[in-house]
C-alpha positions in Angstrom: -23.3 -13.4 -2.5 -20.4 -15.5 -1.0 -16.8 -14.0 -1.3 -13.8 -15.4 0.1 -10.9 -12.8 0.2 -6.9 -14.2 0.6 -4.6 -11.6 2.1 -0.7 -12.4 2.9 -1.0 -10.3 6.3 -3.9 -8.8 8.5 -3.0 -6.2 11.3 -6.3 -5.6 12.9 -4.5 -2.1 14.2 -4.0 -1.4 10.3 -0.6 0.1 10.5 -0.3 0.1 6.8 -1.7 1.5 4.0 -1.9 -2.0 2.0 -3.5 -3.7 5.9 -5.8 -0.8 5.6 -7.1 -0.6 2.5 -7.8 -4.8 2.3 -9.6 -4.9 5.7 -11.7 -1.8 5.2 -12.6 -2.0 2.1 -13.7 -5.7 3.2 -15.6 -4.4 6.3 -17.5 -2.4 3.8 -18.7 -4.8 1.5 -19.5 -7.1 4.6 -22.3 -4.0 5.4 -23.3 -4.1 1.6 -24.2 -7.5 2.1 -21.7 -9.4 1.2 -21.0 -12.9 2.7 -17.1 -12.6 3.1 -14.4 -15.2 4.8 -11.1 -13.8 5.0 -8.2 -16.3 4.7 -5.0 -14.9 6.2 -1.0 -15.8 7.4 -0.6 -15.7 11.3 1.4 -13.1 10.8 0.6 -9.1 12.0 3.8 -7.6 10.4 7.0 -8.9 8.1 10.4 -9.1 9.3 12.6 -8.4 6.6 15.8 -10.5 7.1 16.9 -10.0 3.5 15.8 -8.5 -0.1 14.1 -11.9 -0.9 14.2 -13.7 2.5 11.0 -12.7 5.0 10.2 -13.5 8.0 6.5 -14.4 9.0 6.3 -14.1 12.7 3.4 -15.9 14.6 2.1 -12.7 15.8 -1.7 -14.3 16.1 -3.0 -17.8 17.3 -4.3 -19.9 14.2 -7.8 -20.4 13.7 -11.3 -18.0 13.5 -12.1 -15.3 15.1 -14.3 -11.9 14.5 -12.5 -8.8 13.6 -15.0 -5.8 13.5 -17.7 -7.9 11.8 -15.4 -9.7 9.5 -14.8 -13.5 9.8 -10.8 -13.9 9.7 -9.1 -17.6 9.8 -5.4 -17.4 10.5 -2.7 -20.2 9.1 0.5 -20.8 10.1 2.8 -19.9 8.2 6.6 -20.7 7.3 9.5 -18.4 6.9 13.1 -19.1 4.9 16.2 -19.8 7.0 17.6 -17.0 6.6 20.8 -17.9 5.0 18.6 -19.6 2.4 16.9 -15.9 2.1 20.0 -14.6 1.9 21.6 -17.3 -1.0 18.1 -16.5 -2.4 18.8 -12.6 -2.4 22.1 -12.4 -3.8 20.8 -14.7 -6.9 18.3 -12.4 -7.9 20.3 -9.1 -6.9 23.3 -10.6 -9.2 20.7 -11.3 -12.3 19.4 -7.3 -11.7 22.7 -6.3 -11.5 23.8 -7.6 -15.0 20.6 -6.7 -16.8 21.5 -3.1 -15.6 25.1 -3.4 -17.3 23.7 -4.9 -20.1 21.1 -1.6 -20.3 23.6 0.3 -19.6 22.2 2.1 -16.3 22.8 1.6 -12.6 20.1 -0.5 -10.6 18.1 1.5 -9.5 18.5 4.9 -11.2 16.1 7.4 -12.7 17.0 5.9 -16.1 15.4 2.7 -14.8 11.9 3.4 -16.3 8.8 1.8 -16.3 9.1 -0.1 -19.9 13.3 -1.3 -18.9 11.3 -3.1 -16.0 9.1 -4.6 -17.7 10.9 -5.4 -20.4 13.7 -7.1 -17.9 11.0 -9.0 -16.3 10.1 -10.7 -19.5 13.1 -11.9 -20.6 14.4 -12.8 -17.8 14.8 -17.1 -17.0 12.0 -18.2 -15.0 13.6 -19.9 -12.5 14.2 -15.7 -10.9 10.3 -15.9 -10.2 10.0 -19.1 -8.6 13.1 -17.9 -6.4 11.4 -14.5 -6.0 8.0 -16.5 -4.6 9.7 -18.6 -2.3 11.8 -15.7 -1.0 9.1 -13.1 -0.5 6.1 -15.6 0.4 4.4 -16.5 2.1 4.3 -20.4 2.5 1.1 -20.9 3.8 -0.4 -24.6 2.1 -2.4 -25.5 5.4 -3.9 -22.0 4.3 -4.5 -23.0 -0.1 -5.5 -26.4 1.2 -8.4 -25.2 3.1 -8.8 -22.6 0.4 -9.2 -25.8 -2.0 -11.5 -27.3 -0.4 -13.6 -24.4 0.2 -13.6 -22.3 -3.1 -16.6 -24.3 -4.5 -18.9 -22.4 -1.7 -18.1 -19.2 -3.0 -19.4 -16.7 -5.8 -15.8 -14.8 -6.2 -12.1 -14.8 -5.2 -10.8 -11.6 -4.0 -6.9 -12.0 -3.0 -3.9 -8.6 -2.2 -1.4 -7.4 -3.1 2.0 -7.2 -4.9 5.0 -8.1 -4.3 3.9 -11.6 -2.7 3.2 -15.1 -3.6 -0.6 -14.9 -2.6 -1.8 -13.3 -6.4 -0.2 -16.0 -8.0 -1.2 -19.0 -5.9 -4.7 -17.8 -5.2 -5.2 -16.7 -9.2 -4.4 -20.3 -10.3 -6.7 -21.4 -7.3 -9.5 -19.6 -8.7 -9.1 -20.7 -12.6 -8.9 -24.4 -11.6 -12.1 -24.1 -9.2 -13.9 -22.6 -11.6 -14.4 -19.1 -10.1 -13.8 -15.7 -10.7 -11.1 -13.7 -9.2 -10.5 -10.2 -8.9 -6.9 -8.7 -7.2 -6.1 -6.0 -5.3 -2.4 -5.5 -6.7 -1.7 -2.1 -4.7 0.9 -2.2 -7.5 4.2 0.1 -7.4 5.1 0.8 -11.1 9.0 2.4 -10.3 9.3 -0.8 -8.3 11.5 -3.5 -9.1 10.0 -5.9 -6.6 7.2 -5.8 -8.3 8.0 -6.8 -12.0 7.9 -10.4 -12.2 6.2 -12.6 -14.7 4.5 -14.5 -12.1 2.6 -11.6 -11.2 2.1 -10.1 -14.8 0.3 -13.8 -15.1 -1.4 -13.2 -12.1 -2.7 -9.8 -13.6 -3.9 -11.1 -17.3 -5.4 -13.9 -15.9 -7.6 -12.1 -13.1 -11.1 -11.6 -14.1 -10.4 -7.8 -13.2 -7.9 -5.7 -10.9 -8.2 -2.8 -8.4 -6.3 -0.3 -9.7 -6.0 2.9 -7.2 -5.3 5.9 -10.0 -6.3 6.6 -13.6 -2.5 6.4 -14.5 -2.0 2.7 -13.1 -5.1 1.6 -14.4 -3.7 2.9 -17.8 0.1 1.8 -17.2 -1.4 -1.6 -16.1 -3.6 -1.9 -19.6 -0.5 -0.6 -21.6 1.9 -3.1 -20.2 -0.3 -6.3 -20.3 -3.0 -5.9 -22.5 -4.9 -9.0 -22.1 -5.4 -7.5 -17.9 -8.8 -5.7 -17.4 -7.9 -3.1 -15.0 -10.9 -1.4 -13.2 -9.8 2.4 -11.5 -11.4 2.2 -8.0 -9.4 4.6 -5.9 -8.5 4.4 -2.2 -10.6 5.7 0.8 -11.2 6.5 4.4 -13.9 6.2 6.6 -15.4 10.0 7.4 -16.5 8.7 10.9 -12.5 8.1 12.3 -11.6 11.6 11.4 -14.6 13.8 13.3 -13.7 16.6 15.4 -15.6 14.1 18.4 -12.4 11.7 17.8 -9.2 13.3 16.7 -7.5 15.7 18.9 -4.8 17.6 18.3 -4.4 19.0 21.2 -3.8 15.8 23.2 -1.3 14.6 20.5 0.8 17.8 21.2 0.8 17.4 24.7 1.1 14.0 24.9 5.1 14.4 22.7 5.9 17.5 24.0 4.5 19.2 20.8 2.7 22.1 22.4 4.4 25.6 20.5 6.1 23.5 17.6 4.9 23.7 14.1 4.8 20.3 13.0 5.5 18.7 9.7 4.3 15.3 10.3 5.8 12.1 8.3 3.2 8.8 8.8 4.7 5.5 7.0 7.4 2.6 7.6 10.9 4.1 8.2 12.7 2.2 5.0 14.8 3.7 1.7 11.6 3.7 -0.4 9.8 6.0 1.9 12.6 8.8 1.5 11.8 10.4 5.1 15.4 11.2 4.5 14.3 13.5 1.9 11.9 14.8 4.9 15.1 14.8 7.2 17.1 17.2 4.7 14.6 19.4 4.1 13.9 20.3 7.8 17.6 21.0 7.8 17.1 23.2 5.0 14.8 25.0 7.2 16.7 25.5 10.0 13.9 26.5 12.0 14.0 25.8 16.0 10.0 26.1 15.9 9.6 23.5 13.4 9.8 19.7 14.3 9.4 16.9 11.9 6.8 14.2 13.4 7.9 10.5 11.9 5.6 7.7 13.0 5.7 4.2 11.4 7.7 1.1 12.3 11.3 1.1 11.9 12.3 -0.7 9.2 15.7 -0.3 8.1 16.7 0.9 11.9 19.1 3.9 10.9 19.4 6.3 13.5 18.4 10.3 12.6 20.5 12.7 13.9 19.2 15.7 13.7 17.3 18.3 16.0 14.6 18.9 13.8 13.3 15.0 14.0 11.3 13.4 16.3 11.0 9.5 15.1 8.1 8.3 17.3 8.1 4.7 16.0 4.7 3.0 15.4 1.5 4.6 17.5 -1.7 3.3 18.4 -4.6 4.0 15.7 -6.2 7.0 18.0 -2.8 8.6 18.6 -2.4 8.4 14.5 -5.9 10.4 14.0 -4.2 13.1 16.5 -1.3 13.4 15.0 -3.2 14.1 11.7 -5.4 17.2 13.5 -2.0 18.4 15.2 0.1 18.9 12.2 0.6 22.3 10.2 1.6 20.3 7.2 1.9 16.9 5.9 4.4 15.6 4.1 5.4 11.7 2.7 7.9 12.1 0.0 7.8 8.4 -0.6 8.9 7.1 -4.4 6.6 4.0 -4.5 3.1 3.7 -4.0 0.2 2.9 -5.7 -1.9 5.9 -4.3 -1.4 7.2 -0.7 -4.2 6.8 1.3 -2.2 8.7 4.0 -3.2 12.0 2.1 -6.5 11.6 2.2 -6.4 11.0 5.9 -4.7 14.3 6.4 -7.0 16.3 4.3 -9.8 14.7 6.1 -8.3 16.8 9.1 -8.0 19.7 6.5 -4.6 19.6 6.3 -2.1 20.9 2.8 0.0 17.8 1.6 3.1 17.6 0.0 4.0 14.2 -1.9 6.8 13.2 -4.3 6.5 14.6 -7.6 8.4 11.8 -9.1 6.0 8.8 -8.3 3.2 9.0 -10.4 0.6 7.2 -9.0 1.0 10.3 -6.5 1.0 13.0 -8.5 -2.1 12.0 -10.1 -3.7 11.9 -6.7 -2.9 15.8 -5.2 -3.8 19.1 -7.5 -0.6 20.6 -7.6 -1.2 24.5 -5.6 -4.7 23.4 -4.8 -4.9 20.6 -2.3 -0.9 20.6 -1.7 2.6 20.6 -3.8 4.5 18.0 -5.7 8.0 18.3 -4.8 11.3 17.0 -6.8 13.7 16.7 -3.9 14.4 18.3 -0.7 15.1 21.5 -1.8 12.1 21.6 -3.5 10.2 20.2 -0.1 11.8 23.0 1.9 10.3 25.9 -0.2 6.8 24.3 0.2 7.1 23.7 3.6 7.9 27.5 3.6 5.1 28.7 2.0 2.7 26.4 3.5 4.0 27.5 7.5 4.5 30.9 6.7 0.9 31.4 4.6 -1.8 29.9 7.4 -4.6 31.2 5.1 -3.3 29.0 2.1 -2.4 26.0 3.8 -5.9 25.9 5.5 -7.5 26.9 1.5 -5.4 24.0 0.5 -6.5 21.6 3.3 -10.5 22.8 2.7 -9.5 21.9 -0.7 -8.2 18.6 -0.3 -11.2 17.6 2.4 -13.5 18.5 -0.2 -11.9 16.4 -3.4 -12.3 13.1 -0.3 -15.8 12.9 0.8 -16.7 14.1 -2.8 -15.0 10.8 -4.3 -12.6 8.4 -1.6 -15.0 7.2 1.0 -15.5 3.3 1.6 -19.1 3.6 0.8 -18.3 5.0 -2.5 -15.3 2.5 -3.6 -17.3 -1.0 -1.4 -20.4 0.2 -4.3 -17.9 0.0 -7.1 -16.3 -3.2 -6.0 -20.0 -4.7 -5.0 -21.3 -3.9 -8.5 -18.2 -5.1 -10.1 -18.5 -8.7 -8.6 -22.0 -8.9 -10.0 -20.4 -8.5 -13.1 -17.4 -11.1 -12.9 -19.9 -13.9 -11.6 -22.4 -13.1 -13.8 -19.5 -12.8 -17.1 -18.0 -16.4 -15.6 -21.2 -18.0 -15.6 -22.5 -16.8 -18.6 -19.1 -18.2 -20.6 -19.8 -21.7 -18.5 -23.0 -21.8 -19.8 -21.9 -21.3 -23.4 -19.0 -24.2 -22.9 
């Protein structure tokens, strides 16, 4: 079997959770068997210059090379002036603005459900989406061309992830060449970003989607009907978190960590994240002994100030898996994801979890008081943190917990036999309808 696989970024350090789930997930198919070609932007990270204007940097040389086994060829690709991003931006932010006066609730808000985002996104002209996929990109046709030109060679179409123009360029790719396509959406349901009608298109007319949780595989089939979304889950690789590679102990010396109890805080420093709900509750705490640990680029480049913080930026990969056996607790209070593979990585290192009990796709991921606590704000936060640094012998039953619920169901060997088994069925569904036309 032949795949070719589209993403709009690859990081080979895998600083994010979207880079990371693509690439290993990938990797692991590649040891399945699997004949795979990954087409990517030159790009390692985004800057973002604006809501709708990004920046692709060239972070890598085009052309091929081989990443860990996997065959990656890298495009150039072009990024909006940024006063076009911006002119771009406040189009789009005006049009939200008025469909929240018209529903009568602030952009934004907790009254901003699901179903009003959706429902904006359908009505709504056009002419937002096509400003939306310009804006967000990327612009990469020295990347579809060769794409064109090579789809014929290949059994299936695998292309990632929401909010980008990739889905939508590489779906209709795949339905004029013939081939089946399956998407890895990594969809955010509370996000506006990622309610377009470009990308619902993309969705229905995918030959299946990855979803992450039982509820987005359900929200996903509620919403767009004519989608057939296939729950998969998210994973980690058992061999990166043995006691042989992660140490703890050379995290905390390394920072300065030694006596501290540390809440650590792994993910981009931006709004969506809410580390500032991490921030608060530490001050809530009021505790000289305990230091929260952020690491992750620094997006929206706020400073903290406050003595409980130590903002650490982005590490390398091996000082990640450290920080993960160093920590007491972990904690990522983030209101958008579409799983959270960070949680599995610190119950791998037996570690309790708290996670935002507002975003769903989270809350059906930890066992609320088994694995961790789902937490409604930083008050909420503080009086888990509490319990977890004051109650060793629970935090370590909840991490034990947690460890177990991973290797007995999110391991890449598990998820690469779902996909693998699901592309036999795609290719063989798409050739059995050609055979009938």
């Amino acid at each position: 079997m032949r795949a070719l696989h589209v993403f709009p970024l690859l990081n080979p350090e895998l600083a994010s959770g979207s880079d990371y789930y693509q690439f290993m997930l990938t990797r692991e198919l590649v040891r399945l068997g699997v004949e795979i070609d990954v087409y990517t932007t030159w790009s390692g990270h985004l800057e973002l210059r604006s809501a709708f204007g990004i920046g692709w940097p060239a972070d890598f040389a085009t052309g091929s090379s081989l990443v860990d086994s996997v065959r990656v060829h890298r495009f150039a690709t072009a990024s909006l002036p940024p006063a076009l991003g911006h002119a771009l931006s406040r189009a789009i932010l005006r049009r939200w603005q008025r469909e929240a006066e018209r529903d009568g609730c602030a952009l934004g808000s907790a009254e901003e459900t699901v179903e009003v985002m959706h429902r904006r996104a359908l009505a709504r002209p056009m002419l937002y989406d096509y400003l939306a996929l310009r804006g967000r990109g990327p612009h990469t046709p020295r990347l579809l061309a060769a794409a064109r030109r090579a789809a014929g060679a290949y059994d299936v179409i695998f292309a990632g992830y929401a909010p980008f123009s990739t889905l939508w360029s590489v779906t209709r790719l795949a339905r004029r060449a013939g081939k089946p396509v399956v998407l890895l959406p990594l969809f955010h349901p509370e996000d506006r970003y990622h309610h377009f009608q470009s990308l619902y298109w993309s969705f229905e007319h995918a030959d299946a989607l990855l979803a992450q949780t039982t509820y987005s595989a359900a929200l996903l089939q509620r919403l767009l009907p004519a989608s057939n979304p296939v729950q998969v889950g998210a994973a980690v690789d058992p061999d990166d978190y043995g006691d042989e590679r992660c140490d703890g102990r050379r995290f905390r010396a390394r920072y300065g960590l030694q006596d501290a109890r540390v809440v650590l805080c792994v993910g981009r420093k931006e709004h969506h994240k809410r580390y500032d709900l991490a921030v608060a509750a530490l001050e809530r705490l009021a505790d000289d002994r305990t230091v929260l640990v952020l690491i992750g680029r620094d997006i929206d480049q706020k400073p903290i100030d406050s003595p409980y913080v130590r903002f650490l930026g982005p590490l390398p990969r091996q000082d990640v898996l450290d920080a993960y056996d160093a920590c007491d607790v972990f904690l990522l209070p983030s209101e958008h994801e579409s799983f959270g593979i960070v949680f599995l990585e610190a119950w791998m290192r037996r570690k309790p979890v708290i996670g935002n009990a507002a975003c769903r796709p989270v809350a059906s991921v930890i066992g609320d008081g088994q694995d961790g606590f789902l937490a409604a704000g930083a008050e909420e936060i503080a009086a888990g943190l509490r319990v977890l640094l004051e109650d060793p012998a629970r935090a370590r039953a909840m991490g034990d917990a947690g460890h177990a619920k991973v290797i007995g169901r999110y391991t890449w060997s598990h998820i690469a036999g779902i996909v693998r088994a699901l592309y036999d069925d795609v290719i063989a569904r798409r050739r059995r309808r050609a055979a009938a036309a």
